[in-house]
N, C-alpha and C positions, 0 to 999 in steps of 0.2 A: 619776099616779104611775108612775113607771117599775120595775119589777121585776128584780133583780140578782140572780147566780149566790150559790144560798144556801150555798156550801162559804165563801164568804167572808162575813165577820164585823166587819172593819174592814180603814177606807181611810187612809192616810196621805199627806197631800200635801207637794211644797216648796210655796215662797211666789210667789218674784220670777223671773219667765219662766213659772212653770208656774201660777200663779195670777194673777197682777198683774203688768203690766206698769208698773214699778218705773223703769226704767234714767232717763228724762228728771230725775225727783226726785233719784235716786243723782247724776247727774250735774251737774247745779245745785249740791246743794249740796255737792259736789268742790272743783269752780272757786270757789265763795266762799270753803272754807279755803284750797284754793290760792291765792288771791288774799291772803288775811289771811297766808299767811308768805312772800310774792312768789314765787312760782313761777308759771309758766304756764296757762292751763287748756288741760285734756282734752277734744277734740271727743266727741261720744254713743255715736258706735260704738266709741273705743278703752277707755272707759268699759264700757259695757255687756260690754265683753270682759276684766274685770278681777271682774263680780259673781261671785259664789257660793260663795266658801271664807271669810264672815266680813269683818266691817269692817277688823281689822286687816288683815289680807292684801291688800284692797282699798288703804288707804292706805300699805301698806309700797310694792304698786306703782305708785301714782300718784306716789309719791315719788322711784322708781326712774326713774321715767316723764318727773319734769320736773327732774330732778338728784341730790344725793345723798339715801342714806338715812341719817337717825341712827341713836343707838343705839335698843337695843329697849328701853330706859325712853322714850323721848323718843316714839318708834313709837305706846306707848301711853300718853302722855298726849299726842299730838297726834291717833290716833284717837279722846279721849274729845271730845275738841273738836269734829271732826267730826259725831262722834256727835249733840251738841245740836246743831247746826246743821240735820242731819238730820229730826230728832224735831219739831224746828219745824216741817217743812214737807213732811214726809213723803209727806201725801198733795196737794199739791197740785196735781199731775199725774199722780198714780197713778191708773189705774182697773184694773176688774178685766176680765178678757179677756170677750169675747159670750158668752154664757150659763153663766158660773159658777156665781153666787147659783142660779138656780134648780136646775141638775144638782145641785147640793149639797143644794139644798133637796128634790130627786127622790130621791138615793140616802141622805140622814137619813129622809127619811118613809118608804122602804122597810125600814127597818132597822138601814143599816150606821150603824155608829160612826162619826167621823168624828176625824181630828187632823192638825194642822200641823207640820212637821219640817221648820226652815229653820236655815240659818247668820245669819240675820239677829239679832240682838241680840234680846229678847225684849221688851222696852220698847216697843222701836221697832217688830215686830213687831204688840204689842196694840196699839198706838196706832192703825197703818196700819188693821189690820183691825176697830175701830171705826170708822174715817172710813169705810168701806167699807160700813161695815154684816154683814161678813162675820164678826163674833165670833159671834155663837149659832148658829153652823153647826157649833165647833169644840167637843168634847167635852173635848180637851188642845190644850195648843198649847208645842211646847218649842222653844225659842229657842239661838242658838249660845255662849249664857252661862249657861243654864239649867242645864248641868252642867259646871261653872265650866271653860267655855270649850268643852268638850268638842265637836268641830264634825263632820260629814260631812266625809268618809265612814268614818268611826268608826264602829259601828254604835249604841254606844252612847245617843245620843241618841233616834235610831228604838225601839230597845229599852224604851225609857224612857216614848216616845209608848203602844207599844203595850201595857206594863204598865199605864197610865192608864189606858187603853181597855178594860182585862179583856179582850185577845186574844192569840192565841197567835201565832206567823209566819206558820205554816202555814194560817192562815184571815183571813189579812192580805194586802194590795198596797199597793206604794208608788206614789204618782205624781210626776213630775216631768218635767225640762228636759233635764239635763245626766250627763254621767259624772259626778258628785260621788254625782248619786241611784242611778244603776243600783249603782254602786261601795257603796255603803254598803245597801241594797236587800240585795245578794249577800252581805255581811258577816254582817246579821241573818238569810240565811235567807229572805227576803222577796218574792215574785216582783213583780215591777215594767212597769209601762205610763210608757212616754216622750210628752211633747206635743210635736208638729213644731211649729219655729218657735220656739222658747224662745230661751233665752240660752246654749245650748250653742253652743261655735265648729266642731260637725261634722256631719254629719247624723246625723238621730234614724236611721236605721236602720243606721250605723254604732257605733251606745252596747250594743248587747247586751241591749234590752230584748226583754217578753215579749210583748210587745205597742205598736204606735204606735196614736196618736190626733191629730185635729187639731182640729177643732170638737167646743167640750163637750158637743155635744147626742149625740157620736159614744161619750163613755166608758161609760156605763151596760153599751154591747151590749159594748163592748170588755173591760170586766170579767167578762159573761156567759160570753164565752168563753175563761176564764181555767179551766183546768179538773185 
């Protein structure tokens, strides 16, 4: 069992980059709604560089991406389409990065609280993280519809995690990928650890975090020294 910096109380993670590497799944099943209203499909990296402000946003730009966009009724009801396509096959290529489960399972049995804070729909969210195995790691888990809609970097959502959690900011870290997290981290209050390699499009040492990491066996110390 690995031993954490006891000023901290609870951990807040994102999902997709900083947990799971998502984007193969995200992007499969793209190109099959793409494909059902004829447009083009999106190669994995221009994909992968459209995650993490929420499904709509996602498909507002892959619509931009392969011709016009409708309106914002049509926007969402063709991301609810997406949506079940999604949810079907979520985890078919999802896994979770080298040593997640068990860091999770190191810094739960040391104490901290643990909760998930993603723009990812909440649905689709619990679903992925059943096939995963990674639901009894998660104390809360708030999703980017959880507060009907309310998405990073709002802080609110984060806010909302750590009221679940009976914690306070100040005995809180966020972890993630991208500016979405560091940005909404700063809102709540929250000091925040980046993982090199995510789905951010800059480097992690340009996001303004408090801390990087890159192998999960690396966060436990990287929390320690959170001070």
């Amino acid at each position: 069992m690995t031993s954490v910096q006891q000023s901290v109380e609870a951990v807040v993670f994102d999902l997709d980059g900083t947990l799971v590497d998502s984007a193969a799944d995200i992007a499969c099943s793209l190109n099959v709604f793409l494909a059902e209203i004829g447009r083009s499909p999106l190669p994995l990296e221009a994909v992968t560089g459209m995650i993490g402000e929420g499904a709509r946003t996602l498909i507002a730009r892959a619509l931009a991406a392969t011709g016009a966009v409708p309106s914002a009724d049509e926007v969402q009801a063709l991301t609810r389409r997406f949506l079940d396509l999604y949810e079907a096959a979520a985890a078919d290529r999802t896994t979770a990065y080298p040593g997640v489960a068990s860091t999770l399972q190191d810094l739960q049995a040391s104490g901290l609280r643990l909760g998930l804070c993603t723009n990812k729909p909440e649905r689709a969210t619990r679903l992925l993280l059943a096939a995963l195995d990674l639901d009894p790691l998660f104390d809360v888990v708030v999703g980017g519809d959880t507060l009907a809609g309310v998405l990073k970097p709002d802080p609110r959502p984060l806010l909302h995690a750590l009221d679940a959690l009976g914690a306070t900011a100040e005995r809180a870290v966020m972890v993630g990928d991208s500016p979405i997290d560091v940005a909404s981290a700063r809102a709540a209050g929250l000091r925040v650890l980046v993982r090199r390699g995510g789905y951010s499009r800059g480097p992690a040492e340009d996001l303004g975090a408090d801390g990087i990491f890159e192998a999960f066996s690396e966060l436990p110390q990287a929390i320690r020294q959170l001070s």
